[in-house]
C-alpha positions as CSV (number, residue, x, y, z in Angstrom):
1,X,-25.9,17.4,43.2
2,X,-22.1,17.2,42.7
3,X,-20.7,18.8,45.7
4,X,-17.2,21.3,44.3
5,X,-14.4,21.9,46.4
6,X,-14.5,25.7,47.9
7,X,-13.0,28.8,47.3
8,X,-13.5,30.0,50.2
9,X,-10.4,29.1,51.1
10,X,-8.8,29.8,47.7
11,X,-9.3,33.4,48.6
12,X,-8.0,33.4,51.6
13,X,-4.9,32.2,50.6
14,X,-4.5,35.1,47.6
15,X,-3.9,37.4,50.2
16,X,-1.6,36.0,52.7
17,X,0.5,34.9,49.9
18,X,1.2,38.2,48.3
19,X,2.0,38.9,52.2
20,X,4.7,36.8,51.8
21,X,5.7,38.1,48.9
22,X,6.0,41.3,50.3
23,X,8.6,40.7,52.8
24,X,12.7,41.2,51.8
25,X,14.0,37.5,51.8
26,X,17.7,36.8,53.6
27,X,20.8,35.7,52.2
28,X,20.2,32.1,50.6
29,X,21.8,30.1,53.5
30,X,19.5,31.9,56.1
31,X,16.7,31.1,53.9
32,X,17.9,27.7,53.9
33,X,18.1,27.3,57.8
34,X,14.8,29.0,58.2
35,X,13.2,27.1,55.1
36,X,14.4,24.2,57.2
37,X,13.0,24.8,60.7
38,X,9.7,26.5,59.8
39,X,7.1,24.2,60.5
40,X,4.0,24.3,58.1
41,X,0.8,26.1,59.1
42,X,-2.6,25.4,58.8
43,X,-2.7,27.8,55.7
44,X,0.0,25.7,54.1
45,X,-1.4,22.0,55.2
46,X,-5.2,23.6,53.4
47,X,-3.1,24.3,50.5
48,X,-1.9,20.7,50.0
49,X,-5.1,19.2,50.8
50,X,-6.6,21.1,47.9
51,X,-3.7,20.8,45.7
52,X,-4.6,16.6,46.2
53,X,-8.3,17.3,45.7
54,X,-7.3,18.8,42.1
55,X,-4.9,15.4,41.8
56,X,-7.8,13.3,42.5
57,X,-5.9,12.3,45.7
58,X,-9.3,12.2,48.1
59,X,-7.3,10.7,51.0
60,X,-4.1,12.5,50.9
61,X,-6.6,15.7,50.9
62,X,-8.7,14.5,54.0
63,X,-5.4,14.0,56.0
64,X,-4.2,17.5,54.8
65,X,-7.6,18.9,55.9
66,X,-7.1,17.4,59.4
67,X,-4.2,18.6,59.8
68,X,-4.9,22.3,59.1
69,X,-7.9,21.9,61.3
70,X,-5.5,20.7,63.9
71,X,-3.2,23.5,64.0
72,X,-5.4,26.4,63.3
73,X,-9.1,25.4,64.4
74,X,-10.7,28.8,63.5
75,X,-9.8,28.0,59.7
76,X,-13.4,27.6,58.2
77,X,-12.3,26.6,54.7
78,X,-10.4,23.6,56.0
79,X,-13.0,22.5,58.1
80,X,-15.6,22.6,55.4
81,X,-13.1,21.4,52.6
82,X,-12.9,18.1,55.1
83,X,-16.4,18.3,55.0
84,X,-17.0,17.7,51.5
85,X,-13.7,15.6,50.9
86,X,-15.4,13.1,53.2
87,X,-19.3,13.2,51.7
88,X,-17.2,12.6,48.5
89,X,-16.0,9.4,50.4
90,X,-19.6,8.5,51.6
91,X,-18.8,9.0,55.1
92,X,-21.8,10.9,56.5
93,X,-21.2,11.3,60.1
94,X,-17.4,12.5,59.6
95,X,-18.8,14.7,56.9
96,X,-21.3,16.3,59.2
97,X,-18.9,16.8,61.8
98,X,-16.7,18.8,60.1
99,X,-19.8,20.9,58.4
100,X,-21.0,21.4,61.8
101,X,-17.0,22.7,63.3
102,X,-17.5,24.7,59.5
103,X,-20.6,26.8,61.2
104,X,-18.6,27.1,64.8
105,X,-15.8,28.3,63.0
106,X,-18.0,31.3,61.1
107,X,-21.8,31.2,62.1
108,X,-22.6,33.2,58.7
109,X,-21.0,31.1,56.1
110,X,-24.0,29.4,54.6
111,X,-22.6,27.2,52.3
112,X,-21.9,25.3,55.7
113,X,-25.3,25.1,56.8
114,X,-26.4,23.8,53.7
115,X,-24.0,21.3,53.5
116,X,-24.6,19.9,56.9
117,X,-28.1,20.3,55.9
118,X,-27.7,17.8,53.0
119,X,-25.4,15.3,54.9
120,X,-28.3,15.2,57.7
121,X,-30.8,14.6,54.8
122,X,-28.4,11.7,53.2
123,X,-28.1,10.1,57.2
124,X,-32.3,10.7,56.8
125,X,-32.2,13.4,60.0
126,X,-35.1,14.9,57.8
127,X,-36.1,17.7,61.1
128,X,-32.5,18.5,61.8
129,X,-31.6,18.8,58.0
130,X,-34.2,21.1,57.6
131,X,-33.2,23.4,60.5
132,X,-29.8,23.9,59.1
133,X,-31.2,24.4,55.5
134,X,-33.4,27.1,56.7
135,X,-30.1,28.8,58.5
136,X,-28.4,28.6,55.4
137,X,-31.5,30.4,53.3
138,X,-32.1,33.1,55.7
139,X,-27.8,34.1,55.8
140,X,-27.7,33.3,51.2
141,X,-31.3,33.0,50.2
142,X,-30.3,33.1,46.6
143,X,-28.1,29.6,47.9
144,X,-29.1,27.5,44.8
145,X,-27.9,23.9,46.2
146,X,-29.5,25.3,49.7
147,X,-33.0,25.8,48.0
148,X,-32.5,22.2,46.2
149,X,-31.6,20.3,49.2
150,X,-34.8,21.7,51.1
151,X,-36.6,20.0,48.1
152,X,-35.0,16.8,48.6
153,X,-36.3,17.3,52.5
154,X,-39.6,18.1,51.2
155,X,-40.1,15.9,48.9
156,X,-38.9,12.7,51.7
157,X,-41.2,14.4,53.9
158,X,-44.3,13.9,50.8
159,X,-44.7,17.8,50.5
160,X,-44.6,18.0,47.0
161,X,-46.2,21.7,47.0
162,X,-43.5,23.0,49.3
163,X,-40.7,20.9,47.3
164,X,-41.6,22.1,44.1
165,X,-41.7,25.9,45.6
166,X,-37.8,25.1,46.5
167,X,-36.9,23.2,43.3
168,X,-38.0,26.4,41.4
169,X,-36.1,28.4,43.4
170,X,-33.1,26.0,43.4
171,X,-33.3,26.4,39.3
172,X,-33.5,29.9,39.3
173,X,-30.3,30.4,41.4
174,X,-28.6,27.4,39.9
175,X,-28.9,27.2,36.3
176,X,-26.6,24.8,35.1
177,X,-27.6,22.1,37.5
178,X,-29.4,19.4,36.1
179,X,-30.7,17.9,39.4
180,X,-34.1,20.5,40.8
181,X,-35.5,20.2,37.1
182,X,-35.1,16.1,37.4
183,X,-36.6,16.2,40.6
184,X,-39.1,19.0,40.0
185,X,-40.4,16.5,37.3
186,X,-40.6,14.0,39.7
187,X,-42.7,15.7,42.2
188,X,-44.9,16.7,39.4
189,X,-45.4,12.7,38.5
190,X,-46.6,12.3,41.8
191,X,-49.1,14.8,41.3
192,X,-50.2,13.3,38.4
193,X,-49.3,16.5,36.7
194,X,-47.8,14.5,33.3
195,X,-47.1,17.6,31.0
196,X,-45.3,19.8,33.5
197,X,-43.2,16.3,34.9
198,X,-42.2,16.3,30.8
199,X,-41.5,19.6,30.5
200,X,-39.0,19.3,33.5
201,X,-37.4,16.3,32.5
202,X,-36.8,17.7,29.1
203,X,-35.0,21.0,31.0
204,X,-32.9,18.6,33.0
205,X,-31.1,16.3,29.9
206,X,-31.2,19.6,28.1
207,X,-29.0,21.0,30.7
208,X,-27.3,17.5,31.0
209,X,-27.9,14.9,28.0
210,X,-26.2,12.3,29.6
211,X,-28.5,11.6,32.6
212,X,-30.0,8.3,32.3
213,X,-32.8,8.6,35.3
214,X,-34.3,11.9,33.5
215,X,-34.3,10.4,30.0
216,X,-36.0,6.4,32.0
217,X,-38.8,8.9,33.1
218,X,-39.7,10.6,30.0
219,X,-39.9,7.8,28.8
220,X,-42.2,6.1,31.1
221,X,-44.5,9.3,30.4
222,X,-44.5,8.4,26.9
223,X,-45.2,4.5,26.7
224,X,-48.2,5.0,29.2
225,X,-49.4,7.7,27.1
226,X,-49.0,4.5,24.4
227,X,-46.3,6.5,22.0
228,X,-44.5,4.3,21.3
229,X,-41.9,5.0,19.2
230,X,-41.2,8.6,21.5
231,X,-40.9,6.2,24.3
232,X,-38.1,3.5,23.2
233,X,-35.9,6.4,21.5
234,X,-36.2,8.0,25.2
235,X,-35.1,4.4,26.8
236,X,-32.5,3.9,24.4
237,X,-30.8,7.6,25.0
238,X,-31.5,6.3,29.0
239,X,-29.1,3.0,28.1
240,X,-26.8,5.4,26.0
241,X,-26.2,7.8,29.2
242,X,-25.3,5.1,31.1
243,X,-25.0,1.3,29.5
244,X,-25.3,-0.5,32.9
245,X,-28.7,1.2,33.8
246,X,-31.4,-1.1,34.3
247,X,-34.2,0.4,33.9
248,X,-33.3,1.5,30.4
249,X,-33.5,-2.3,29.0
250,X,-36.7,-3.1,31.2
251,X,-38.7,-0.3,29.6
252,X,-37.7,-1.2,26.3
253,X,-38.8,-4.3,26.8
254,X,-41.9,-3.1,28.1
255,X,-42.3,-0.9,24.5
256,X,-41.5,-3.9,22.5
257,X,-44.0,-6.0,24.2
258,X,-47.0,-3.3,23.7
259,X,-45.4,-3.1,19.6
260,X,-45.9,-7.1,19.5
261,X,-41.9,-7.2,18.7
262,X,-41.0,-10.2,21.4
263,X,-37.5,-11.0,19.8
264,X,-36.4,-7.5,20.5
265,X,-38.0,-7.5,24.5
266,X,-36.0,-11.0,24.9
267,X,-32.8,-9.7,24.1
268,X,-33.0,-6.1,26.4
269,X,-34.9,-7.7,29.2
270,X,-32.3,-10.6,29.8
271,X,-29.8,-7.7,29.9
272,X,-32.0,-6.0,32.4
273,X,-32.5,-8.7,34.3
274,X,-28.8,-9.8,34.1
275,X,-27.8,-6.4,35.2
276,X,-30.2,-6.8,38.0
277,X,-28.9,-9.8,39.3
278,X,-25.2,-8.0,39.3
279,X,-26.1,-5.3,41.2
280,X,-28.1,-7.2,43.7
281,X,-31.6,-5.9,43.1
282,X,-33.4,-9.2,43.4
283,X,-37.2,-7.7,43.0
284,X,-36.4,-6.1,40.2
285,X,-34.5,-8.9,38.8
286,X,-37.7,-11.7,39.4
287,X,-39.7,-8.9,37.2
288,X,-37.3,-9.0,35.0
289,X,-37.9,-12.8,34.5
290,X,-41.1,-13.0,34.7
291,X,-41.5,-10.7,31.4
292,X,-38.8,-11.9,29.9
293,X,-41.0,-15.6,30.1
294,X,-43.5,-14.0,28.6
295,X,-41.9,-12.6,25.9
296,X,-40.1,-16.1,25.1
297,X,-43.7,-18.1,25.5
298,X,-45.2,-15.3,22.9
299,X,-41.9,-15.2,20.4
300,X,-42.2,-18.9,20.2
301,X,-45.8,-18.9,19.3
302,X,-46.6,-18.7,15.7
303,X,-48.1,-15.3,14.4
């Protein structure tokens, strides 16, 4: 789930703004001098960082957010802005640090807990994660992205009843996320449960069309139910969402194979097995060539 920078400390700021606004300003050299030799608060060093989150500047912002949490400790919405500037960054343990210094700085905002939560669950602290997540439910317990990251726990942890109970919840409180409905779907494959895994998938690229892993597993469910033709119009929306997806171009090889069509399965699985190679998943790269074989021994073979 795409993590979105908060506004918890947006609204902070409204107010001690219009404070400032408020007050009679001096003569303009005085404001000069004092414009000058006032040194910038934490209030103003959280402004910047977010003002370079909204520029795309992830760094400039994670040095901002420092250096609000430097000068006024107490001031939650830095601390958890660093939080989710460095998750952004993949740095995990930082990340959690500064959720954790997030729920010090107010033990009731739960959007900390569940982030800390969910950057335990990425560092695989599966017990600790789910402590935190659970904290986070009982202060917000309609906490959509709190709900969905205790199905991500759940579902590591192979307890697909209890992770489908908090993907369901995660969807009702989050609506427009395309992420509980994916994974709801793929709890339900597990299960064997083929229908409700399509009806989730279909919820999730109707909420996003352009999610490739959604669109790869509907249509696995179709080409082992043998449709054929539903199955390689899902793999090619799959390679549409994203061209450098895999899996896409090894599934449609897989359909063209079952339809007998071995010209088409030699041209998408060397691009599957090319792409691969290029991002270093050997396994899946030998499978690649191994079908791919096939499919040149069978092309050449006169029909």
């Amino acid at each position: 789930m795409r993590l979105s920078f908060s506004k918890y400390g947006i609204a902070g700021l409204v107010s001690l703004t219009l404070l400032v606004v408020n007050i009679s300003f001096p003569s303009p050299c005085v404001a000069l001098k004092l414009a000058q030799s006032k040194a910038k608060t934490g209030i103003d060093w959280l402004n910047q960082g977010l003002q370079a989150i909204q520029a795309g500047k992830v760094q400039d912002a994670i040095a901002a957010f420092k250096q609000a949490t430097k000068l006024d400790p107490t001031l939650v919405a830095a601390h958890y802005n660093l939080g989710l500037a460095f998750r952004q960054t993949g740095q995990l343990q930082p990340s959690a640090d500064a959720f954790y210094r997030a729920t010090q700085a107010d033990p009731k905002f739960a959007p900390a807990f569940a982030n800390l939560g969910g950057a335990l669950l990425e560092g695989n602290n599966l017990q600790l994660a789910n402590d935190y997540l659970q904290r986070a439910l009982e202060l917000d317990p309609k906490l959509g992205f709190g709900h969905y990251n205790l199905g991500l726990v759940r579902e590591q942890q192979r307890d697909c009843e209890r992770a489908i109970a908090s993907f369901k919840k995660a969807i009702e409180y989050s609506k427009n996320a395309p992420e509980p409905p994916y994974h709801l779907g793929m709890c339900y494959l597990q299960q064997g449960k083929l229908d409700q895994a399509r009806d989730a998938f279909n919820q999730a690229v109707k909420i996003n069309p352009k999610y490739p892993e959604a669109y790869y597993n509907l249509g696995s469910i179709w080409f082992n139910q043998r449709k054929s033709q539903e199955a390689l119009e899902a793999f090619r929306k799959s390679a549409e969402a994203n061209s450098n997806y895999p899996n896409a171009y090894y599934g449609a090889g897989l359909v063209f194979m079952q339809l007998q069509q071995y010209g088409d399965a030699v041209q998408v699985l060397q691009f599957a097995r090319d792409l691969y190679n290029a991002q270093s998943n050997p396994q899946w790269a030998k499978n690649a060539e191994q079908l791919l074989q096939q499919a040149q021994n069978l092309n050449y073979q006169p029909r």
